[in-house]
ZAFIKOL-962171 format. One record per atom (N, C-alpha, C): residue in one letter; x, y, z. Coordinates in pm, whole numbers, padded with zeros to 5 digits, always signed. Example, Ala and Ser with C-alpha at 12.3 -4.5 7.8 and 13.67 -1.06 7.14 Angstrom:
% ZAFIKOL-962171
A+01319-00569+00780
A+01230-00450+00780
A+01320-00330+00780
S+01285-00225+00708
S+01367-00106+00714
S+01290+00003+00787
This chain:
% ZAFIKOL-962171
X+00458-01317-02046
X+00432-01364-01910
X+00333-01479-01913
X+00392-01603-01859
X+00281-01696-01847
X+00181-01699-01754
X+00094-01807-01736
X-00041-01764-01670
X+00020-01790-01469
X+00093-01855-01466
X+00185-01895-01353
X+00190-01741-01269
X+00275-01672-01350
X+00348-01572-01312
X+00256-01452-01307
X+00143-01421-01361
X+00014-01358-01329
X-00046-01396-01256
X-00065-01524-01207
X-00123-01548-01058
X-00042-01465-01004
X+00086-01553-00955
X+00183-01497-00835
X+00174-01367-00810
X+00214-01276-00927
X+00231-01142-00927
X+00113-01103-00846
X+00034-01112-00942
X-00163-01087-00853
X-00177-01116-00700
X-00148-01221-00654
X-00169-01244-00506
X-00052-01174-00391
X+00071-01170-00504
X+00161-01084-00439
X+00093-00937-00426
X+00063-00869-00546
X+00025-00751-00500
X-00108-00705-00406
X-00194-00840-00412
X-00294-00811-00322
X-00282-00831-00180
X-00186-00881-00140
X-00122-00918-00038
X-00054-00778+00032
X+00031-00735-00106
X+00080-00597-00025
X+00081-00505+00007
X+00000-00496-00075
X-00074-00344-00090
X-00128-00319+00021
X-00194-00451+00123
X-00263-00362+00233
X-00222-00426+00348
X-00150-00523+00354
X-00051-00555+00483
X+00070-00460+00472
X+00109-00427+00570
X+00260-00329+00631
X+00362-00423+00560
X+00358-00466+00463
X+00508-00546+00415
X+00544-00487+00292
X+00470-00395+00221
X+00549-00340+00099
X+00517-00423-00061
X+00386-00357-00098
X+00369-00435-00222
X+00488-00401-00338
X+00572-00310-00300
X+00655-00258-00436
X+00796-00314-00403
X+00805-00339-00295
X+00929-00473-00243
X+00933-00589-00298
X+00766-00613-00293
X+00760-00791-00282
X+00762-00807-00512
X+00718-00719-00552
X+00724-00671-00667
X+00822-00685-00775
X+00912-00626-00654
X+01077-00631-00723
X+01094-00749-00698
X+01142-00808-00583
X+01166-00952-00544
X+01149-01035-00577
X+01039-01076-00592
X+00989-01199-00651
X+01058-01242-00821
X+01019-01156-00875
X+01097-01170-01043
X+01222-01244-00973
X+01291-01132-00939
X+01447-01145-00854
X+01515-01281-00832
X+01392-01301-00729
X+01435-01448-00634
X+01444-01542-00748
X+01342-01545-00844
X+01264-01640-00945
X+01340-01645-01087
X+01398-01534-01113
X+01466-01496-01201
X+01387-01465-01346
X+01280-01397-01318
X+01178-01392-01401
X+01218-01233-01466
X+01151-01219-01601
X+01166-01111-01685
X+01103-00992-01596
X+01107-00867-01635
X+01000-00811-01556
X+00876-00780-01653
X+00768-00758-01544
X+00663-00815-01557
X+00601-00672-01661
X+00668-00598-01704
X+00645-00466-01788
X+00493-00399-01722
X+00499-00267-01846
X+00389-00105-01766
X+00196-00170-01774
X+00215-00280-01884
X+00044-00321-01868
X+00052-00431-01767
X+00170-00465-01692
X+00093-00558-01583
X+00055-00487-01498
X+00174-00388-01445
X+00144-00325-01346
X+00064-00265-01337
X-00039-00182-01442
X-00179-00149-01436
X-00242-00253-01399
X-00268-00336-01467
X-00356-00496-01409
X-00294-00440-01250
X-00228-00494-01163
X-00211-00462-01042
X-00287-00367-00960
X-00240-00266-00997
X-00315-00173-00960
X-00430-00176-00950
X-00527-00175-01087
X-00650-00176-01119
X-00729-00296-00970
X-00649-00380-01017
X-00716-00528-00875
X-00713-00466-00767
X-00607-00390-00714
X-00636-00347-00568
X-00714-00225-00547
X-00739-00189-00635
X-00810-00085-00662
X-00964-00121-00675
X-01007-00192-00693
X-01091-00300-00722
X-01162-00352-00607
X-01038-00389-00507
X-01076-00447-00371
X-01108-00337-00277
X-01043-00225-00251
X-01059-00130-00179
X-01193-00060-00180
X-01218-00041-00293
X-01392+00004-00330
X-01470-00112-00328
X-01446-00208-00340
X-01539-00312-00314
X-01542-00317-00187
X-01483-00322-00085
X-01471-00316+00071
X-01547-00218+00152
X-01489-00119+00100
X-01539+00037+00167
X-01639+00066+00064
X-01724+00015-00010
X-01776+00176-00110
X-01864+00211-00063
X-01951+00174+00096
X-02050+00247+00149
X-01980+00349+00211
X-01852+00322+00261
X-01757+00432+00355
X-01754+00560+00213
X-01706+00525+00080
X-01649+00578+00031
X-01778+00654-00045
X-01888+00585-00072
X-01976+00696-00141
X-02068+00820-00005
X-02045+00718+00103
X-02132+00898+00224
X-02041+00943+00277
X-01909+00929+00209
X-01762+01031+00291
X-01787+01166+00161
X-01817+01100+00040
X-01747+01173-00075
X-01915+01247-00082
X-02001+01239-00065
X-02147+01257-00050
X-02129+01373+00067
X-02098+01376+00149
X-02088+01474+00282
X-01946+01550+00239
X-01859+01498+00184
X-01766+01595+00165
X-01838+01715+00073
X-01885+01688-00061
X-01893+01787-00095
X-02029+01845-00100
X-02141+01811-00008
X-02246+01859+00017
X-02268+01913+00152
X-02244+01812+00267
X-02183+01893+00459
X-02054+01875+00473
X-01963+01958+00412
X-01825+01965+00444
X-01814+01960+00597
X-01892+02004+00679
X-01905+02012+00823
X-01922+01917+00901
X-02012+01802+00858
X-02016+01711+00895
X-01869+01589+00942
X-01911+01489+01060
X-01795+01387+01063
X-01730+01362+00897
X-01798+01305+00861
X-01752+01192+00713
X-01751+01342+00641
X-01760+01445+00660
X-01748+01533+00551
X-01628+01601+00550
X-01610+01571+00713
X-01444+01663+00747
X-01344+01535+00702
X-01399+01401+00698
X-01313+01309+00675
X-01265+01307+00523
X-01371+01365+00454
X-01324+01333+00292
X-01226+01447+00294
X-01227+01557+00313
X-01131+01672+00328
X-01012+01639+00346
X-01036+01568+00483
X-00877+01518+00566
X-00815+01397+00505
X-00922+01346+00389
X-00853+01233+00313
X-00807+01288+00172
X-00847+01404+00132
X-00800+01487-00018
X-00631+01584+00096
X-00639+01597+00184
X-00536+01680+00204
X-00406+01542+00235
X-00428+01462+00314
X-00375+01356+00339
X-00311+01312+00171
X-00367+01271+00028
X-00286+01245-00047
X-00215+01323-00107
X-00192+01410-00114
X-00155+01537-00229
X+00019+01545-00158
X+00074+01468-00030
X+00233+01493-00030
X+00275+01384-00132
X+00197+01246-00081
X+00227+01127-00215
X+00215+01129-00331
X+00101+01206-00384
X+00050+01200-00504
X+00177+01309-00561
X+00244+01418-00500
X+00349+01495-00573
X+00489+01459-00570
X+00545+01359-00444
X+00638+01275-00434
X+00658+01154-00532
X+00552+01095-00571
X+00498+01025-00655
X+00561+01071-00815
X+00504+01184-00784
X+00523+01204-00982
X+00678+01297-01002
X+00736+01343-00852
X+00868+01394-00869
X+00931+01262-00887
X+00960+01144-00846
X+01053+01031-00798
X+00995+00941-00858
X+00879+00917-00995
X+00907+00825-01038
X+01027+00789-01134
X+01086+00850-01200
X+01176+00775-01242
X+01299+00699-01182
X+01304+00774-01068
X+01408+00688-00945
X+01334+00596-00870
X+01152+00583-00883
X+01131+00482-00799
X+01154+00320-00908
X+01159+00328-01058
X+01161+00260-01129
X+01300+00238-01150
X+01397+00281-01095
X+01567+00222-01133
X+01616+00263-00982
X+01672+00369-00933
X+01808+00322-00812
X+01748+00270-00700
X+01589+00278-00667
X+01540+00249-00553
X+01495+00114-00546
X+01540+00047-00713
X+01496-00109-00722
X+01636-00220-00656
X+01717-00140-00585
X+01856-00270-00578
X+01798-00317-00433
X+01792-00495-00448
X+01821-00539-00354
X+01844-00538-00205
X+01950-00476-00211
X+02004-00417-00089
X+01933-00303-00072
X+01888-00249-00097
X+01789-00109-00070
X+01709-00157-00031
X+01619-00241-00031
X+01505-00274-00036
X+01506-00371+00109
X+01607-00449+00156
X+01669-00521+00212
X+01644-00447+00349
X+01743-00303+00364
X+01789-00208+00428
X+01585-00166+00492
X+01518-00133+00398
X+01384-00025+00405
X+01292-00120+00474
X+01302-00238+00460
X+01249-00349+00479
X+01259-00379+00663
X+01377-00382+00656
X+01406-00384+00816
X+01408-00218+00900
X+01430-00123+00887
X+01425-00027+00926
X+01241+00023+00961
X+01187-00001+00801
X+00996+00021+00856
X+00988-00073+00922
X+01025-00191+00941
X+00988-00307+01051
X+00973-00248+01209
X+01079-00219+01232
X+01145-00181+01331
X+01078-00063+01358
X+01030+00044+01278
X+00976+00127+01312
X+00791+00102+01325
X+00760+00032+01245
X+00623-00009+01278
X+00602-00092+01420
X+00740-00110+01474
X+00665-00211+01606
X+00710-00112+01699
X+00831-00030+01661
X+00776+00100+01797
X+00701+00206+01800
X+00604+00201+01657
X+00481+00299+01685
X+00342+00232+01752
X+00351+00090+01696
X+00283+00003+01798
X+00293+00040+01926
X+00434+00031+01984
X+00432-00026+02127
X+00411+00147+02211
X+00446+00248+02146
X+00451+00374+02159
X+00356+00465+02123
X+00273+00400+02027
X+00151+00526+02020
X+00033+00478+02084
X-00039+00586+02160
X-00140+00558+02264
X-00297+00481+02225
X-00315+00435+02132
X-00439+00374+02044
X-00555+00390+02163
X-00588+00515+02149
X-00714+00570+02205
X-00831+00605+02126
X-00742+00670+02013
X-00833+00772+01925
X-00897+00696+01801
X-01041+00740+01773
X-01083+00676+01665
X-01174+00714+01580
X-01193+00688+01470
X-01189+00742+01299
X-01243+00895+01354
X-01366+00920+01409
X-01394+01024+01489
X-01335+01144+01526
X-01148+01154+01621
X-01112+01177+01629
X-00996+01246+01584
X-00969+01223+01436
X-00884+01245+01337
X-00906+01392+01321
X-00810+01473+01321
X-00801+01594+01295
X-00754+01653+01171
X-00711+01746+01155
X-00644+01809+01020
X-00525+01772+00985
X-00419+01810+01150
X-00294+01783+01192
X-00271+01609+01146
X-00343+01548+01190
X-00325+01420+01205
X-00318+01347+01013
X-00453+01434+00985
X-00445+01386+00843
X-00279+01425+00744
X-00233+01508+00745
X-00139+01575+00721
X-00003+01525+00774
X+00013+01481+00860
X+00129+01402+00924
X+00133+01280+00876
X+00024+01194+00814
X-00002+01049+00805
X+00038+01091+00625
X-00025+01174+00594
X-00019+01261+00432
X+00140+01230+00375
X+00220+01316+00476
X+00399+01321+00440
X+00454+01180+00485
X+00378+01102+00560
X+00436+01007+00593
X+00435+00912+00447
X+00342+00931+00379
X+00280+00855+00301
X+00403+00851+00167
X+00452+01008+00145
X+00529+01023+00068
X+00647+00918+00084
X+00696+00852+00179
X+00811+00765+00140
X+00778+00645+00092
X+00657+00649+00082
X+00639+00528+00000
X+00700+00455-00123
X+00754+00596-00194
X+00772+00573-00326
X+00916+00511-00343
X+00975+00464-00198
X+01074+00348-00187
X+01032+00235-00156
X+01077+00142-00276
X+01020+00011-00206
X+01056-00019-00070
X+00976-00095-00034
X+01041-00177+00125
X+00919-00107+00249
X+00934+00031+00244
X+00912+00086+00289
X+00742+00076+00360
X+00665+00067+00243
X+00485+00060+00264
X+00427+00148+00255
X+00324+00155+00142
X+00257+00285+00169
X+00161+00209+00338
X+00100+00121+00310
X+00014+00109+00424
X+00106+00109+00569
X+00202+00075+00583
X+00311+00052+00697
X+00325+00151+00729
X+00368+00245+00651
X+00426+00396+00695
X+00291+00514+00729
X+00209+00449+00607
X+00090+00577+00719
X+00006+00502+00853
X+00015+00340+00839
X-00048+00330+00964
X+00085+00331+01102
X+00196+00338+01092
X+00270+00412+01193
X+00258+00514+01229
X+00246+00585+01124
X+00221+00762+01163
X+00045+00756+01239
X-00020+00705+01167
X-00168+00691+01241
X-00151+00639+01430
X-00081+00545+01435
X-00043+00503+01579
X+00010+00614+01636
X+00131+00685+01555
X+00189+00785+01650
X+00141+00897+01714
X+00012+00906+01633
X-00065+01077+01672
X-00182+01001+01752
X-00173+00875+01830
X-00253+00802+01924
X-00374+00716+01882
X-00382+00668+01715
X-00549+00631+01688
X-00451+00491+01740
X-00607+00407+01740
X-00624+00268+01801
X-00542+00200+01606
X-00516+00054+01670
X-00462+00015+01546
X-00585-00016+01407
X-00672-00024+01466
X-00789-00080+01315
X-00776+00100+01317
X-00803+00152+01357
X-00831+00296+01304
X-00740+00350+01208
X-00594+00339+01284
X-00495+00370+01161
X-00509+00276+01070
X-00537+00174+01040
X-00536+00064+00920
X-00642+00101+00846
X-00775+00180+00862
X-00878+00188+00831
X-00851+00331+00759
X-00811+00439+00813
X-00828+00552+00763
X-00678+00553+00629
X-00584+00446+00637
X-00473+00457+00563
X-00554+00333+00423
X-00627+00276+00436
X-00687+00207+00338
X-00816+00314+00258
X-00830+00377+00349
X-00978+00527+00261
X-00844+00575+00226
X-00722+00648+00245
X-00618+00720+00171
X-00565+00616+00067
X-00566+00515+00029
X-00533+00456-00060
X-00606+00479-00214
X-00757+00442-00193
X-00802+00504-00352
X-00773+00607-00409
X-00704+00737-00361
X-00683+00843-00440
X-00552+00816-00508
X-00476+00726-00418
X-00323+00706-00463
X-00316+00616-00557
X-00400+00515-00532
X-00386+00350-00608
X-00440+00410-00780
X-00590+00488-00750
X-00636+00506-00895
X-00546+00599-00921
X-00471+00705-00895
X-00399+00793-00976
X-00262+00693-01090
X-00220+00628-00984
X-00089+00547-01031
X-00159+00495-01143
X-00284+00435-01150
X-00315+00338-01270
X-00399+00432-01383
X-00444+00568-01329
X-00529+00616-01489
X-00398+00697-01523
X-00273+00726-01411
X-00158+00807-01533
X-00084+00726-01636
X-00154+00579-01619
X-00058+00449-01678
X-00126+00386-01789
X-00259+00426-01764
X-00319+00320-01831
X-00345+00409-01956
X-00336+00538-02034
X-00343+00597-02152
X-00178+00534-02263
X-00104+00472-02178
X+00003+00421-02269
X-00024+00316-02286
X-00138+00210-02237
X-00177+00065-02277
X-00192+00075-02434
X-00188-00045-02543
X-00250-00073-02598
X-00362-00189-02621
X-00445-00199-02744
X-00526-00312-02671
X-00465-00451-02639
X-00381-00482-02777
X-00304-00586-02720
X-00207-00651-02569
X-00250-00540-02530
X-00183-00591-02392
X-00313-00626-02287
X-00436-00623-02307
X-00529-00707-02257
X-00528-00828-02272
X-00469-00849-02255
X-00493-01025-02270
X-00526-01120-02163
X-00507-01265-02171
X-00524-01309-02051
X-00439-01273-01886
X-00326-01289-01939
X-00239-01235-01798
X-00306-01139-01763
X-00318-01011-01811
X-00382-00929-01752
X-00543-00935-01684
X-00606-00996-01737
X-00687-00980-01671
X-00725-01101-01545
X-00642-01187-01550
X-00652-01280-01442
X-00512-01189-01335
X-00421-01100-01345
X-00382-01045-01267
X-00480-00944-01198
X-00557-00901-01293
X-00659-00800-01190
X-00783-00841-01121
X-00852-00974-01169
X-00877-01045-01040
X-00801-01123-00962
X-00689-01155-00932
X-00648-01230-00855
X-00600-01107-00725
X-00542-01022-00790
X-00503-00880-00724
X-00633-00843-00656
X-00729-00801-00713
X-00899-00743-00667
X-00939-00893-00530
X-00933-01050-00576
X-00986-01100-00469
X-00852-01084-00313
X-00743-01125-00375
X-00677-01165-00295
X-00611-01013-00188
X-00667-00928-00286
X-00649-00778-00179
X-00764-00750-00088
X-00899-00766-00129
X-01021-00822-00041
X-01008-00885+00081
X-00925-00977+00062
X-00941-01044+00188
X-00850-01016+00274
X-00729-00955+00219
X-00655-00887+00306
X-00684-00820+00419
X-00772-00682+00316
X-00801-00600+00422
X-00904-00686+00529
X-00975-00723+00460
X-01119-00809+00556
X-00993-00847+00680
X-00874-00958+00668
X-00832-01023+00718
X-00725-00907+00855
X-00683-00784+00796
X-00586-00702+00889
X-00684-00672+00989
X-00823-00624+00962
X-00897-00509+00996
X-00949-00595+01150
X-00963-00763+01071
X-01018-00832+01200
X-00913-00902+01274
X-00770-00917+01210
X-00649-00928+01295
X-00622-00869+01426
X-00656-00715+01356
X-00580-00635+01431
X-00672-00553+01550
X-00817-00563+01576
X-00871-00598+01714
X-00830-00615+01799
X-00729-00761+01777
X-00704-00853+01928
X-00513-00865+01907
X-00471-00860+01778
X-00333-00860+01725
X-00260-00733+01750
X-00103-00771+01723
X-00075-00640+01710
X+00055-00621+01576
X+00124-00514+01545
X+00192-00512+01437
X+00293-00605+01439
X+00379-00699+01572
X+00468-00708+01560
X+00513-00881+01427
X+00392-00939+01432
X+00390-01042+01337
X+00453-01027+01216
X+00422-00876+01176
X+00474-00811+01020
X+00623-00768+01042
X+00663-00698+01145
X+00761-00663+01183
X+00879-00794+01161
X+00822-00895+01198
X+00919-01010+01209
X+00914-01076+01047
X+00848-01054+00987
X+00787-01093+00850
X+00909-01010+00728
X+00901-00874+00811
X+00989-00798+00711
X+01149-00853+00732
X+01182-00837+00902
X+01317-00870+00906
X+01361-01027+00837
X+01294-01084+00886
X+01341-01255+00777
X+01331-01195+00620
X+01251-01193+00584
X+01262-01167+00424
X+01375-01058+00409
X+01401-00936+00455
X+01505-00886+00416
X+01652-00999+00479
X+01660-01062+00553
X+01803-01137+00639
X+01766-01257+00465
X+01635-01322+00434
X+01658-01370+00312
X+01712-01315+00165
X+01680-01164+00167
X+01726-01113+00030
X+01886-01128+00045
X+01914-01032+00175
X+02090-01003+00175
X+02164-01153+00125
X+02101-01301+00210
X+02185-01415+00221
X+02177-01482+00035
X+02041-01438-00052
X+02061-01477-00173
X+02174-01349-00234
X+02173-01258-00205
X+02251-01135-00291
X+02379-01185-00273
X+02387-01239-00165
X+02570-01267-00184
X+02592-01383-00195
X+02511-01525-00223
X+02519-01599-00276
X+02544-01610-00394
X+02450-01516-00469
X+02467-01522-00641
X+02593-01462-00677
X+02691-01421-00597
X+02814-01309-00592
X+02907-01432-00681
């Protein structure tokens, strides 16, 4: 992989990971469109690792007095939150390790992706327009964590989003939109680091090299600003920008798929 294609990859995944558009879509695609090799198991750690990177760099005051009150005032707000954020990953984290080998081959065609692409679209702008955005981080219950939890599990189709699909489900049980974007980005570190320490014992050293590690900062800055960038979007914004984002890019995959026919 040249140094080209470790940028791209990098800004692609920092990009998707925390906008509603599907970092494991844009993933597949891109090679695709580009006609590039794939990017093999030590990039995609680099990936990972970067957004992983950004998320704790963002939150780690959220993330060290959630995990601090979780297991010292379980009772507490931020203490019931770390709870409701360990129960929240455990449908993904087991969907995850049933369906990876189908998330790495039948769930990679094109047209699948095409299809998941426009369907979460469509469904992220009627949980927008339909869930009551009253409720906030505060307000999150057990129920709520747990619904956003299974939602989370379809992630493991591209197209789909992990962030898209739990901040729909977050809209639907009534939180305000930064709230669902906020509490589905604290559910992300348990998911993001699992994917990369079950990956990263098959690295060897030789696969440190440069690509890699300019993929995991480019991934770490350019996922940074993401979130910085949704969290203060979405105040005054609303989902449907992404919504329209997904349907063109999927109306673009279908019109190259049957071109190359």
């Amino acid at each position: 992989m040249d140094i080209l294609q470790a940028v791209i990859l990098g800004l692609v995944q920092g990009v998707g990971e925390f906008l509603p558009i599907s970092s494991s879509a844009h993933l597949v695609l891109t090679p695709w469109l580009f006609g590039w090799p794939d990017q093999g198991l030590s990039f995609d750690v680099a990936l990972h690792l970067g957004t992983l990177v950004a998320v704790v760099a963002y939150f780690w005051r959220d993330i060290i007095e959630v995990v601090i009150c979780g297991l010292f005032q379980p009772r507490s707000l931020d203490g019931r939150l770390f709870w409701y954020l360990v129960v929240a990953s455990i449908p993904g984290a087991v969907f995850g390790y049933l369906l990876e080998n189908q998330a790495e081959t039948v769930f990679r065609s094109p047209l699948l992706i095409a299809l998941t692409l426009t369907l979460m679209g469509i469904g992220l702008w009627l949980a927008d327009r339909k869930g009551g955005k009253t409720r906030d981080i505060e307000d999150i219950t057990l129920m709520d964590s747990i619904i956003v939890g299974i939602s989370q599990a379809l992630a493991i189709i591209p197209g789909v989003s992990r962030s898209g699909i739990t901040m729909s489900a977050g809209l639907l049980t009534g939180m305000k939109r930064e709230t669902a974007a906020r509490f589905s980005f604290l559910m992300s570190v348990p998911i993001i680091a699992g994917a990369a320490l079950l990956k990263v014992p098959d690295l060897q050293p030789a696969d440190f090299n440069l690509a890699f590690i300019l993929g995991v900062l480019t991934a770490a800055v350019v996922g940074f600003l993401a979130i910085r960038f949704l969290l203060q979007y979405l105040r005054h914004g609303s989902y449907l920008l992404f919504t329209w984002y997904r349907i063109l890019l999927a109306a673009l995959v279908v019109a190259v798929f049957f071109l190359r026919r």
